[in-house]
N, C-alpha and C positions, 0 to 999 in steps of 0.2 A: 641359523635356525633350520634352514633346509637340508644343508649336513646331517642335522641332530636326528630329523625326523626321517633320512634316509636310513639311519644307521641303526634307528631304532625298529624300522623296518624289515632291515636285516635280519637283523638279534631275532626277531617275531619270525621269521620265516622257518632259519635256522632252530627255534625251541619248537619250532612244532612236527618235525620230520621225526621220523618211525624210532625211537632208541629203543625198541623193546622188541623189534625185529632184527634179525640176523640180516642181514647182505648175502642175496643169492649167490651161489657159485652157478658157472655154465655147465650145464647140463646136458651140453646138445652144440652137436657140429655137423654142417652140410658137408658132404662129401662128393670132391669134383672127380670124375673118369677119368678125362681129357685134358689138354693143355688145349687151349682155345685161343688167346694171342698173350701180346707182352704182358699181361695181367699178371700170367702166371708161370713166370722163368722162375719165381722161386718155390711156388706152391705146388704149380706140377709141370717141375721141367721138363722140356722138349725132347733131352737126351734120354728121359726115363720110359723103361717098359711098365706103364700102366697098369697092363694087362696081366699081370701075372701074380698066382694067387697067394703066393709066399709074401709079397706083400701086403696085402691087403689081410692074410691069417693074423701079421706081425704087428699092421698098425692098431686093429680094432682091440689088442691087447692092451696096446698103448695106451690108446684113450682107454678103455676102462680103468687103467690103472692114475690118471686124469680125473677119474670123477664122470666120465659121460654114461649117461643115460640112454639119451639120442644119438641116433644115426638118422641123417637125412642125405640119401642118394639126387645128387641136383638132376644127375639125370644118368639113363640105364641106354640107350641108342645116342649115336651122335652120325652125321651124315651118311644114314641110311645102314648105318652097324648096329648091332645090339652087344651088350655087353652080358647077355643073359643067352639063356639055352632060347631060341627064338624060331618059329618059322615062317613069322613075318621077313623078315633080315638076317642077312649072311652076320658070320659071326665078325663083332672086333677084336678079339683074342684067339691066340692060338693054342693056348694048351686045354688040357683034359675040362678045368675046371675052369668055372668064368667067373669074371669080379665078383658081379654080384652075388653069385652064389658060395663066393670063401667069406663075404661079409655077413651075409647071411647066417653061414653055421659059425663063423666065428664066436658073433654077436651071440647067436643062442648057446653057446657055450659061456660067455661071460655076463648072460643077465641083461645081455642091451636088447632096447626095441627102436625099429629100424621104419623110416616111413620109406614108402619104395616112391618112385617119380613115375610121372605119365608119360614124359617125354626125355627126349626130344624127340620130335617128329621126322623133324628136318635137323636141325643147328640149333644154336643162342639165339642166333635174329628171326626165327619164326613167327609167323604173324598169328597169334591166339585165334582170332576171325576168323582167319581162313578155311572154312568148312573140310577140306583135306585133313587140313593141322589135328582139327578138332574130333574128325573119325579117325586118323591114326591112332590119337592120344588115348580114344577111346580102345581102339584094337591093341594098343601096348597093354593098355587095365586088365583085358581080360585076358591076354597070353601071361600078362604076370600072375594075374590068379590062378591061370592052369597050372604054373608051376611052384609058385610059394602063397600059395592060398590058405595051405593048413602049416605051412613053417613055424615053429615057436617063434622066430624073431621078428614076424611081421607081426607091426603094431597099426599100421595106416599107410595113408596118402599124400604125399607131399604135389599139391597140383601147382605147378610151373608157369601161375597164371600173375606176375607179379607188377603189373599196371600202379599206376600212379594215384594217389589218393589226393594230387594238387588237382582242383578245391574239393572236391570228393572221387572217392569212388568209383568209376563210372557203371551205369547201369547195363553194358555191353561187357563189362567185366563178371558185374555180379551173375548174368544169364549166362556166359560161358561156364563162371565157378561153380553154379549150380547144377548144369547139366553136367560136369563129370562129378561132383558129388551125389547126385542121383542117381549113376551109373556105379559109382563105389558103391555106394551102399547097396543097390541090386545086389552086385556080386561077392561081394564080401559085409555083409552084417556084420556091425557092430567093430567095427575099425575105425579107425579117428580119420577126419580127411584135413589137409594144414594147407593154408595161400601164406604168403610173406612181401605183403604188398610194400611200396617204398615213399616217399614223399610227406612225413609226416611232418617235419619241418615249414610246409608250406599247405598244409591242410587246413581247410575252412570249418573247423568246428560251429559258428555261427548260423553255418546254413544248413536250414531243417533238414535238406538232404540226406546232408551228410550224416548223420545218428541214422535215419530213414536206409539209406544204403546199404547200411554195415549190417544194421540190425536186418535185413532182407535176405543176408546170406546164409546160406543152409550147412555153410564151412563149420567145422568143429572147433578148430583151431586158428587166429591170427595171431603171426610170429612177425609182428612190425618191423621193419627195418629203421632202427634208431638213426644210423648216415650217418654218424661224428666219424668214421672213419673216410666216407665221400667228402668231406668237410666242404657241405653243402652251405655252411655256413661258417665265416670265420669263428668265431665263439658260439659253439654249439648249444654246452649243456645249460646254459642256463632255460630256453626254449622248450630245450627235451625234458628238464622238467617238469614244466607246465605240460606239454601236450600230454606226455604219460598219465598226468591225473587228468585230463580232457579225456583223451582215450578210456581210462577207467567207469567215468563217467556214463560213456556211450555204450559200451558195454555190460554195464548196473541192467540184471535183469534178464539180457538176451540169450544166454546160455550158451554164446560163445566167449572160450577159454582167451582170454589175453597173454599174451608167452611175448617177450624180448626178442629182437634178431641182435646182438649189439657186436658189432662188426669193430673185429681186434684189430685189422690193417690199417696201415699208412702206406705212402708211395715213394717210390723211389725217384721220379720226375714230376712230372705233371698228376694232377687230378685228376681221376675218371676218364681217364687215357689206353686204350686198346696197347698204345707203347711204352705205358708206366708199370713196372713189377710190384706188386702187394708183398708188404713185407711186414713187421710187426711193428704198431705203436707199443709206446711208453705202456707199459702197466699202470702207470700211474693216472694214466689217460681213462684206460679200461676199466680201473676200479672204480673208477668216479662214473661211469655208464651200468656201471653194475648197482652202484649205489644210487643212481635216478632210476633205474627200471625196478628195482625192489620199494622205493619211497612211491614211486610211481602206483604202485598197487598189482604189477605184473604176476602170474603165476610161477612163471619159469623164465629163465635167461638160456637160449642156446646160441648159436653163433654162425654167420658165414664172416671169418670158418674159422677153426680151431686146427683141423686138418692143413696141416703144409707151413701153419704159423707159428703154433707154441710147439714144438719138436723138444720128444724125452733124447737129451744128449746121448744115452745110450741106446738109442735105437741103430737095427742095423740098417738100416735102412733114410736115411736121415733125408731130408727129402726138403728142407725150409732154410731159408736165408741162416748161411751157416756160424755168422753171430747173435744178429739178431734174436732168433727165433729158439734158442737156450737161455740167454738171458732172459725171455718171455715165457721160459717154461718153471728157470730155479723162482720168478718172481712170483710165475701164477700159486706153484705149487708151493711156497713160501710158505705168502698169504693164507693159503688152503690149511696150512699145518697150526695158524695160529699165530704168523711171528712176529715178533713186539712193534717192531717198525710199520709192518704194512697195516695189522689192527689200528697201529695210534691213526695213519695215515687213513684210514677208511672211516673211523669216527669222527677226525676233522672235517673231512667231505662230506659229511651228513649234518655238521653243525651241531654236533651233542659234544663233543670232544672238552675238556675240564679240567685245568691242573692242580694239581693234589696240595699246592701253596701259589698262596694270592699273589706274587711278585705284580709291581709296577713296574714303569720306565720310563724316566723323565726325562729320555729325551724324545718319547714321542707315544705318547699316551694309547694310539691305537695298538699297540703291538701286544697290549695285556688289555686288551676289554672285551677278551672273548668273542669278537664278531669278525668274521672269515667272510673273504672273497669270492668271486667265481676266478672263470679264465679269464675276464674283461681287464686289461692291466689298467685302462681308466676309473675302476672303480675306486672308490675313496676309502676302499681299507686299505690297500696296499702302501706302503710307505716303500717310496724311491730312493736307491741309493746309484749314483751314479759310479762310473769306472774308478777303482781307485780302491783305499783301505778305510775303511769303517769299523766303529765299537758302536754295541750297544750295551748302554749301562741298566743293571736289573736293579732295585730294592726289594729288599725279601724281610718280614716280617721277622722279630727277635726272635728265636730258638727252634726255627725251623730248619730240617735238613733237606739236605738237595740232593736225590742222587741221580736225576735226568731233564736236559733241556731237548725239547722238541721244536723247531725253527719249521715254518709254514712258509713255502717260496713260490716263484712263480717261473716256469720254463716256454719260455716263447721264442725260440731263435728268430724266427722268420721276424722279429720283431726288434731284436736284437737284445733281447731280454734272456739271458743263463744265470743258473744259479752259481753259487760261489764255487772252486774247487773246493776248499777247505774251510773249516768253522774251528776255532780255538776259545775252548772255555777259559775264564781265568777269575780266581778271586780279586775282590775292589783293590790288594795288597800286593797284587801282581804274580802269584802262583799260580803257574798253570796247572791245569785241572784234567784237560784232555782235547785231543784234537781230533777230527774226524773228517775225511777226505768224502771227495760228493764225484760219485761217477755218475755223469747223465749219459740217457740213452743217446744214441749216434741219432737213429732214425728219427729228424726232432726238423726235418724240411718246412711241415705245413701245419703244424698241429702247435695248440697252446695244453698246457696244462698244471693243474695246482701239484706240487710234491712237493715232500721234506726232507727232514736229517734229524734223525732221534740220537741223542749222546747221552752215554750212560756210564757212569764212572762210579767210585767210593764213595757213600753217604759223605755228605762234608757239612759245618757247622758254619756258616755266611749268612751276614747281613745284608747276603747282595754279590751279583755275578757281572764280568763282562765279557760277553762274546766279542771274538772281534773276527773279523776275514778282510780278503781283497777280492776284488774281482775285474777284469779285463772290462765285463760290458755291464749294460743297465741291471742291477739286480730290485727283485722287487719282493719284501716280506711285509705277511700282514697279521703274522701273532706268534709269538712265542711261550710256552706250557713250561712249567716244571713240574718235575713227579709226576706226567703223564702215568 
């Protein structure tokens, strides 16, 4: 009984998410200056001149031609340089033109709006409090209004003020964020000003405060930081979830914008390691982030970062983990064009997903009752198969044709959980039908995640199909579609 009414539970969860809403695409990517430590050996390696504007003419193309919107500069100084025409600070570039100002007319050449940054004052580890900090950040605002004040591409503010929201907010936060959003707004009317606070994972929605905090702030924009890629928690989404309609919640009313941060990286060592390099999660990871921050009720999804992760292989300039981060581009940009597999796969993560013929499976019933998982491999849809070779037998309805099986897996190495290499269709009569080979991504250290295998072959005329595979380690499926 308590199976029954978990699973019905489920089913309830999964009918009631958005199917009449699209799945946001990212829109928006921070953009880092500097190589700061191991963080960023792939994103902005150490051996590269940063500073030079042929790059930065060449990426902001890029991403436009990605789909961005946003541009968010993380920051415009870094120990005591500016990367702008300045005379506060000697300059950090050497040529004619400065970053900021090739990203600048880039952008207004290709339609993007660009928040500028306040900082940095000093570094990364600046202390917000620190009254210095908070006049410099203030004197960066107003030398960057002297100079891109009337620019087309300035859209706003991105203030650098990114404090923890475990159990709220804190209220030396909100007074910092407010005095430089009172200071934007003096100098520049009617520009947006954006925080991207972090911690929402362990945020105290309960406590009046906390709605009391958020709603206090005079920010225009909060771009949350979702952390499934800090993997702040072994099995993320299912939390991020929930807090996104908490968050929505809190937000009902206030007239500040709720926007996504949903962070595309995974790591090459350790977690949130100053000596671990950011590199690309699974797409499969990302769309299921894209797909709680749209269910979530968000306005927009943008990213730290997009910049240095998902890299167009034709760039001259190629700058991102140099497998990774193309596979992370043909998948995003796939998805983006419409393509059958990652569609089927982003509806199944929503829980609306529906096969176009009722097949059964009597060897194990959950794998056709339309109720899907999360990451949690203890959940009780998943049906385990251990290392070895396995069939699954389908029955299909008299005079139905079949021309695609969709299989719902579960990728958790750290776990010791892979998907199959390969899946072989075949009629109850032993003709095979079609085979289809399963590349997972490499970058698969710390993260869990739902993905599939869509196989689409010749309409065929069956009472009934068997998938069969092998696989080395634990495999774990928990529904399989025909005629997706």
């Amino acid at each position: 009984m308590k199976r029954i009414l978990i699973l019905l539970s489920l089913l309830a969860i999964s009918c009631s998410r958005g199917e009449d809403t699209a799945v946001l695409p990212i829109t928006g990517t921070w953009v880092n200056l500097v190589w700061q430590d191991g963080r960023n050996d792939y994103t902005n390696p150490r051996d590269f001149d940063y500073t030079q504007a042929a790059l930065w003419h060449a990426k902001v193309r890029e991403w436009k031609g990605m789909g961005m919107e946003y541009l968010v500069l993380l920051q415009v100084s870094n120990d005591g340089k500016a990367f702008y025409p300045s005379q506060l600070m000697p300059p950090a570039f050497t040529g004619e033109e400065s970053p900021v100002s090739a990203i600048m007319d880039e952008a207004a050449r290709c339609g993007i709006k660009v928040f500028l940054s306040t900082g940095w004052a000093k570094d990364q580890f600046e202390d917000l409090r620190d009254p210095w900090v908070q006049k410099r950040q203030q004197q960066i605002m107003e030398e960057l209004t002297g100079v891109y004040g009337n620019h087309p591409a300035f859209f706003g503010w991105y203030l650098p003020v990114e404090d923890c929201i475990i159990p709220v907010f804190p209220k030396t936060a909100v007074a910092a964020v407010n005095t430089l959003v009172e200071r934007a707004h003096a100098l520049t009317p009617g520009k947006k000003t954006m925080i991207s606070p972090y911690g929402m994972f362990g945020a105290d929605f309960s406590r009046s405060d906390f709605a009391e905090n958020i709603r206090s702030l005079k920010v225009d924009i909060i771009a949350y930081q979702d952390e499934v890629g800090c993997v702040r928690e072994t099995f993320p989404l299912r939390r991020v979830k929930e807090n996104w309609k908490k968050l929505r919640a809190v937000h009902e009313g206030s007239g500040i914008e709720m926007w996504a941060n949903c962070e595309t990286f995974t790591w090459t060592r350790e977690t949130n390691s100053h000596f671990s390099a950011l590199i690309p999660a699974a797409y499969s990871r990302l769309l299921a982030q894209q797909a709680a921050a749209t269910d979530g009720g968000v306005s927009k999804i943008i990213s730290f970062a997009f910049a240095g992760i998902i890299e167009d292989p034709a760039s001259t300039f190629q700058i991102g983990q140099p497998v990774e981060s193309v596979r992370a581009f043909h998948d995003y940009m796939a998805w983006k064009s419409g393509d059958a597999y990652w569609k089927t796969l982003e509806r199944s993560l929503r829980g609306v997903l529906r096969g176009g013929v009722s097949a059964s499976c009597p060897d194990d019933p959950r794998l056709t009752d339309n109720i899907v998982g999360e990451q949690e491999p203890d959940s009780l849809t998943w049906v385990k198969y251990p290392a070895g070779k396995h069939s699954i037998h389908l029955q299909i309805p008299e005079g139905q044709k079949v021309q695609n099986v969709f299989v719902r897996f579960l990728d958790y190495a750290k776990g010791g959980i892979l998907p199959p290499e390969r899946v072989c269709v075949y009629t109850p009569s032993g003709d095979l039908v079609a085979v289809k080979l399963i590349s997972a991504p490499g970058a698969n250290r710390h993260d869990a995640w739902v993905d599939g295998v869509l196989i689409t072959f010749e309409p065929i005329l069956a009472d009934g199909l068997v998938l069969t595979f092998s696989n080395e380690s634990e495999a774990l499926i928990d529904e399989v579609y025909l005629n997706v």
